[in-house]
C-alpha positions as CSV (number, residue, x, y, z in Angstrom):
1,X,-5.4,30.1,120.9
2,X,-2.1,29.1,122.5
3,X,1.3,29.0,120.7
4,X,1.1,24.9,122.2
5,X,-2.6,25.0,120.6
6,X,-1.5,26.4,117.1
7,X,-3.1,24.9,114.3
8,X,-0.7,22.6,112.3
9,X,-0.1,24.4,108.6
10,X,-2.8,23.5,105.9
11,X,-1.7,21.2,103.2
12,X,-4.6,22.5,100.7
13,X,-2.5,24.9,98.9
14,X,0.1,23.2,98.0
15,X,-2.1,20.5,96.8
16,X,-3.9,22.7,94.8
17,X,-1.3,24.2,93.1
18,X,0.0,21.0,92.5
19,X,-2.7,19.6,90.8
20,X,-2.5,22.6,88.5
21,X,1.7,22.2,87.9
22,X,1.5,18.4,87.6
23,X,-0.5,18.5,83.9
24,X,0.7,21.8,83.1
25,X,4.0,20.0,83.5
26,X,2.8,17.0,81.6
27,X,1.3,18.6,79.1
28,X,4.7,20.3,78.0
29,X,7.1,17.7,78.8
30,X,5.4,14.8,76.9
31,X,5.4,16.5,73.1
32,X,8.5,17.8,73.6
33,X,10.4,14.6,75.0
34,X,8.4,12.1,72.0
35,X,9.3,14.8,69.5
36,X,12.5,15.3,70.4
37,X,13.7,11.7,70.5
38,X,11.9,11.2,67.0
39,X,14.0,13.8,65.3
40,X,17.2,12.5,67.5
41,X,16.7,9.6,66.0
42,X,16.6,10.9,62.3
43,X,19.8,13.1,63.0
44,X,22.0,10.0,64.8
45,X,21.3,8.3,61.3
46,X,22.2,11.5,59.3
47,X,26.2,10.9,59.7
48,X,25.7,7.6,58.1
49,X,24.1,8.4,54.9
50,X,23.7,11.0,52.3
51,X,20.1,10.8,52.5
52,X,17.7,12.7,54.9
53,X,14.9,10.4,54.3
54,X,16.7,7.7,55.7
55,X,16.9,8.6,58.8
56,X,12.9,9.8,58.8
57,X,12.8,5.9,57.8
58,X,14.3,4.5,60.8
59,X,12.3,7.3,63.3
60,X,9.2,5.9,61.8
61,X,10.0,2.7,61.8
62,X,11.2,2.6,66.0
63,X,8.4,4.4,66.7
64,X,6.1,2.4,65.5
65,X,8.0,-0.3,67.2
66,X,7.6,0.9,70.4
67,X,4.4,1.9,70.2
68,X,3.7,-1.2,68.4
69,X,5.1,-3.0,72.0
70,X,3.5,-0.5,74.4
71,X,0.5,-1.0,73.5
72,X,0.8,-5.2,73.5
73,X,2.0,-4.6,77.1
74,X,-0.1,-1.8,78.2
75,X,2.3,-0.7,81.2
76,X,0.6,1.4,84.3
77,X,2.4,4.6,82.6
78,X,1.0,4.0,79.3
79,X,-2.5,3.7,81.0
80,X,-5.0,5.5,78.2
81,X,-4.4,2.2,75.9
82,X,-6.9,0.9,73.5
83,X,-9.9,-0.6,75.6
84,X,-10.8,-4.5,75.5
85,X,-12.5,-4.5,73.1
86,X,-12.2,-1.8,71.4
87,X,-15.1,0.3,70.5
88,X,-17.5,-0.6,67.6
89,X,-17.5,1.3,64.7
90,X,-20.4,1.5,62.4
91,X,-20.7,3.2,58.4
92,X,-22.3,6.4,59.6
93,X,-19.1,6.9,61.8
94,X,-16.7,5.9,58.8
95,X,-19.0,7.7,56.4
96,X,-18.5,11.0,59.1
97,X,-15.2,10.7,58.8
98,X,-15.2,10.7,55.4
99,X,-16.8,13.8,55.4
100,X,-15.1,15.3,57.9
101,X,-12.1,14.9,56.0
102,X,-12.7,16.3,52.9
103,X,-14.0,19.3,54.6
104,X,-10.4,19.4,57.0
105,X,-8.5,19.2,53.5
106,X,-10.3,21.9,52.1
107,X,-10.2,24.7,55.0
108,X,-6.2,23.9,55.4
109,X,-6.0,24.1,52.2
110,X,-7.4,27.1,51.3
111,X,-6.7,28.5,54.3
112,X,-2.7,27.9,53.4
113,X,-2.4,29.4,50.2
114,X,-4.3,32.3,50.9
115,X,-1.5,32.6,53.9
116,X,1.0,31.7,51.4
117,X,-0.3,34.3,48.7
118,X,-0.3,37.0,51.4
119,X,3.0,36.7,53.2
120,X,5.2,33.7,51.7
121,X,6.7,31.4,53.2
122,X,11.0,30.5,52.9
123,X,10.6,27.3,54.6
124,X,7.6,25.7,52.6
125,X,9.6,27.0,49.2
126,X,12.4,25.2,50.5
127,X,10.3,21.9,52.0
128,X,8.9,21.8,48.4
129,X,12.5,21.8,46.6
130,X,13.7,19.3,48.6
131,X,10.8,16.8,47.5
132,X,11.6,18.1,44.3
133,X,15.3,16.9,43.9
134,X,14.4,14.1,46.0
135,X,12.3,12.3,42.4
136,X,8.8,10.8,42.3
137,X,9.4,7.6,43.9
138,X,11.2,8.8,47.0
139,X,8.6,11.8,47.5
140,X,5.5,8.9,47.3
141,X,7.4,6.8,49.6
142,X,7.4,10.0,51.8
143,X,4.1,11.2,51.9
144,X,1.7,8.0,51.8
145,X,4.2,5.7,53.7
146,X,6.5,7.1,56.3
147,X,4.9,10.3,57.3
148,X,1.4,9.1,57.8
149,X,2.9,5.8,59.7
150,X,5.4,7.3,61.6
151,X,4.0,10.2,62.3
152,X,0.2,8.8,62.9
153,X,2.0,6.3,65.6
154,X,4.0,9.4,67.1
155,X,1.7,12.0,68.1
156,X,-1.9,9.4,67.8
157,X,-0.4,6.2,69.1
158,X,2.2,7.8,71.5
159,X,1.6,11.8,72.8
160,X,-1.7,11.9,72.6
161,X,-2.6,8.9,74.7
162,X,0.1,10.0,77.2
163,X,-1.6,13.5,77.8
164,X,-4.9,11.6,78.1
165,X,-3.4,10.4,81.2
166,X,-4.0,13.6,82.8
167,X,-5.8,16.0,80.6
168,X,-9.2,16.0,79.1
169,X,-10.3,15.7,75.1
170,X,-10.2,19.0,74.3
171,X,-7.3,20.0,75.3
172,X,-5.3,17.4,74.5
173,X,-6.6,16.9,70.6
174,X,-5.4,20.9,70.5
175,X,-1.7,19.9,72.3
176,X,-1.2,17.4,70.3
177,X,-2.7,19.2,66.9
178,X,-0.4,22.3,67.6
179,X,2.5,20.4,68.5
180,X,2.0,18.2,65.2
181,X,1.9,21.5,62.8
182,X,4.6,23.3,64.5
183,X,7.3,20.2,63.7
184,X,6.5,20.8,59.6
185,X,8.5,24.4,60.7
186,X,6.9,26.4,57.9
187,X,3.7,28.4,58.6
188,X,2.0,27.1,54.9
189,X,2.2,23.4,56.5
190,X,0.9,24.1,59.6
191,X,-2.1,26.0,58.2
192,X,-2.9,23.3,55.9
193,X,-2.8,20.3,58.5
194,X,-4.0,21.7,61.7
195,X,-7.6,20.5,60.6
196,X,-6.7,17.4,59.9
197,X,-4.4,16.8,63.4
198,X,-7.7,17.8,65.1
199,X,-9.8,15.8,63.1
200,X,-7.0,11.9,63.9
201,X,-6.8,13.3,67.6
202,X,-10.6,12.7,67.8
203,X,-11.0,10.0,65.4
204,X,-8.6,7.9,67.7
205,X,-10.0,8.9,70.7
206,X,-13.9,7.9,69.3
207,X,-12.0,4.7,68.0
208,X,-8.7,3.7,70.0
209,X,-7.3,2.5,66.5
210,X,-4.7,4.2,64.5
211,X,-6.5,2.6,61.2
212,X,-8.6,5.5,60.3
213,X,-5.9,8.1,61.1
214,X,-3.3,6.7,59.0
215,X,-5.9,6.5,55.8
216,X,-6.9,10.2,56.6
217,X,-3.5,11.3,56.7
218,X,-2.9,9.4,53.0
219,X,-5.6,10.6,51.6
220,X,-5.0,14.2,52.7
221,X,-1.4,14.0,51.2
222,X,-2.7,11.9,48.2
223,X,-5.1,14.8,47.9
224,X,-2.8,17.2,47.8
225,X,-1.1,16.1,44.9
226,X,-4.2,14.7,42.8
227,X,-6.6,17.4,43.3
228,X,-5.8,20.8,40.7
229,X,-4.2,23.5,41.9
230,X,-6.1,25.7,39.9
231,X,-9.6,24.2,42.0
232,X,-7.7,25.2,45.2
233,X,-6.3,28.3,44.1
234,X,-9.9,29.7,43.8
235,X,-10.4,28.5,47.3
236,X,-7.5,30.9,48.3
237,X,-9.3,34.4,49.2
238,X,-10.3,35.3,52.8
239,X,-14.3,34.9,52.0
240,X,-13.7,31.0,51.4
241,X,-11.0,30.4,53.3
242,X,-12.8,31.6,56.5
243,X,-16.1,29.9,55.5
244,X,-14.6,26.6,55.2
245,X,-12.5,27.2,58.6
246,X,-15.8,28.0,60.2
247,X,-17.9,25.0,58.5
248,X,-14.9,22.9,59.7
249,X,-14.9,24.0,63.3
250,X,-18.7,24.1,63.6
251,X,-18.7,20.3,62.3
252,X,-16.0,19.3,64.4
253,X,-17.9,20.6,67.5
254,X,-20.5,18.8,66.9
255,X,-18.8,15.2,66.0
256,X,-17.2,16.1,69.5
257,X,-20.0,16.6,71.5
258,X,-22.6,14.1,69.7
259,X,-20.0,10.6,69.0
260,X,-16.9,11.4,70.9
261,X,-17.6,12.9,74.3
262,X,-20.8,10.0,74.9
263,X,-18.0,7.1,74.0
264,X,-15.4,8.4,76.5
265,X,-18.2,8.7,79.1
266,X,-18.9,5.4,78.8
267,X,-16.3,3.8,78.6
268,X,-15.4,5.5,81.7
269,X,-18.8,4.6,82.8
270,X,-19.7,8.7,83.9
C-alpha cells in the first residue's frame, strides 16, 4: 500500500480502554466525593459546637435532603432512580429479609469479636467510650435515628444508585458495602456490618425503596445492644464464626440470583 493509501489510525483501542477507565473511574470517584462531602459537612459544623453528634445531625439531615429532592426530580445524571411504579413487594420477600437479617447480624457479629478477641482493636475501644460519655439518650438518638437515616440515604439512596449508572449488581453492592465499613475506621465495625451493607445494597436494588434498609439497619443496631453479650460471645470462635459467614454468603447468593437479578432484568426488559 501507498503512503497516499495508508490506512487512517484505528479508534478501537482507545475506545476500549476507555470503556474500561470510564467505570473504573466512576466507581472510585463517586464513594469518595459522597463520603467526603458528608463528613465535610460534619466537620464545617464542628467549630460551632461542642458536640460531635451535631454535626453527624446536620450530614444526615442534608443528605437526606438532597437525596430526598433527586429523587423527586430524577435528573439525567441521577438516572438509576426508583422505577414508576416501583416494584411489588410481597411477605415471602419481607419474610426473606427478615431472615436474611438475623443471619447478617449474627456472622458480623461473631465474626467481629472473634477479630476483636484475637487482635484488638484501639479505634472500636475508643468509638465505644465516646458513646459512653456521650449518655443513653444521645447514644439512642445515634444508633436508631441518625446513622441508619443518614447513612441508609448516603451510600443506598445516593452512591449506590450512582455506580448503578455504570456498573453491574455485584459489583456495586461490594463498592458500596466496602466503602460503607471502611468510614466506621475500626476493623471490629467493619467486620460486624459488612453483612449487613451487602444485604441493604440488594434489598434496595430488589426494591428501589430505602424503607426496608433503614429498618434493617435499626434493628441490627437495636440488636446489638438488646441481644446478650454472653449469647454472642459464644459465637466468637473461628468454627462459628466461619459457618455463619459461609451460611450468610451461600444465602445471599442465592437471594441474588433467584429475586434480585430476575427483577433487574425485567425491569430492564433483558
Amino acid at each position: 500500500m501507498s503512503r497516499s493509501q495508508t490506512a487512517p489510525p484505528s479508534t478501537s483501542g482507545w475506545s476500549g480502554l476507555l470503556s474500561v477507565l470510564i467505570p473504573v473511574g466512576w466507581a472510585v470517584l463517586v464513594p469518595i466525593g459522597a463520603v467526603a462531602a458528608y463528613v465535610g459537612i460534619a466537620l464545617a459544623v464542628g467549630p460551632f459546637t461542642e458536640n460531635p453528634l451535631l454535626g453527624t445531625l446536620v450530614a444526615a439531615a442534608a443528605t437526606t435532603a438532597a437525596v430526598v429532592v433527586l429523587r423527586r426530580w430524577r435528573p439525567s445524571w441521577f438516572a438509576f432512580a426508583p422505577s414508576r411504579p416501583r416494584p411489588s413487594t410481597t411477605p415471602h420477600l419481607w419474610l426473606a429479609l427478615a431472615g436474611l437479617a438475623v443471619l447478617a447480624f449474627l456472622a458480623g457479629q461473631a465474626a467481629s469479636k472473634w477479630a476483636y478477641l484475637a487482635q484488638g482493636s484501639p479505634g472500636f475501644e475508643d468509638s465505644a467510650e465516646v458513646r459512653q460519655a456521650a449518655g443513653v439518650a444521645v447514644t439512642a438518638l445515634l444508633t436508631l435515628v441518625l446513622a441508619p437515616v443518614g447513612e441508609e440515604a448516603l451510600f443506598r439512596g445516593l452512591v449506590y444508585p450512582l455506580l448503578r449508572r455504570r456498573i453491574g449488581i455485584v459489583v456495586s453492592t461490594t463498592i458500596t458495602a466496602a466503602v460503607f465499613g471502611l468510614v466506621h475506621a475500626n476493623v471490629v465495625q467493619f467486620v460486624a456490618i459488612l453483612p449487613l451493607a451487602v444485604l441493604v445494597a440488594l434489598a434496595y436494588e430488589r426494591t428501589r425503596t430505602l424503607l426496608p434498609c433503614v429498618l434493617m439497619h435499626v434493628g441490627f443496631n437495636l440488636a446489638a445492644v438488646l441481644v446478650p453479650a454472653g449469647f454472642l460471645a459464644l459465637l466468637a470462635e473461628p468454627l462459628a464464626a466461619g459457618s455463619l459467614l459461609v451460611a450468610f454468603a451461600a444465602s445471599v447468593a442465592l437471594f441474588t440470583i433467584r429475586v434480585v437479578v430476575p427483577a433487574a432484568e425485567e425491569r430492564t426488559g433483558a
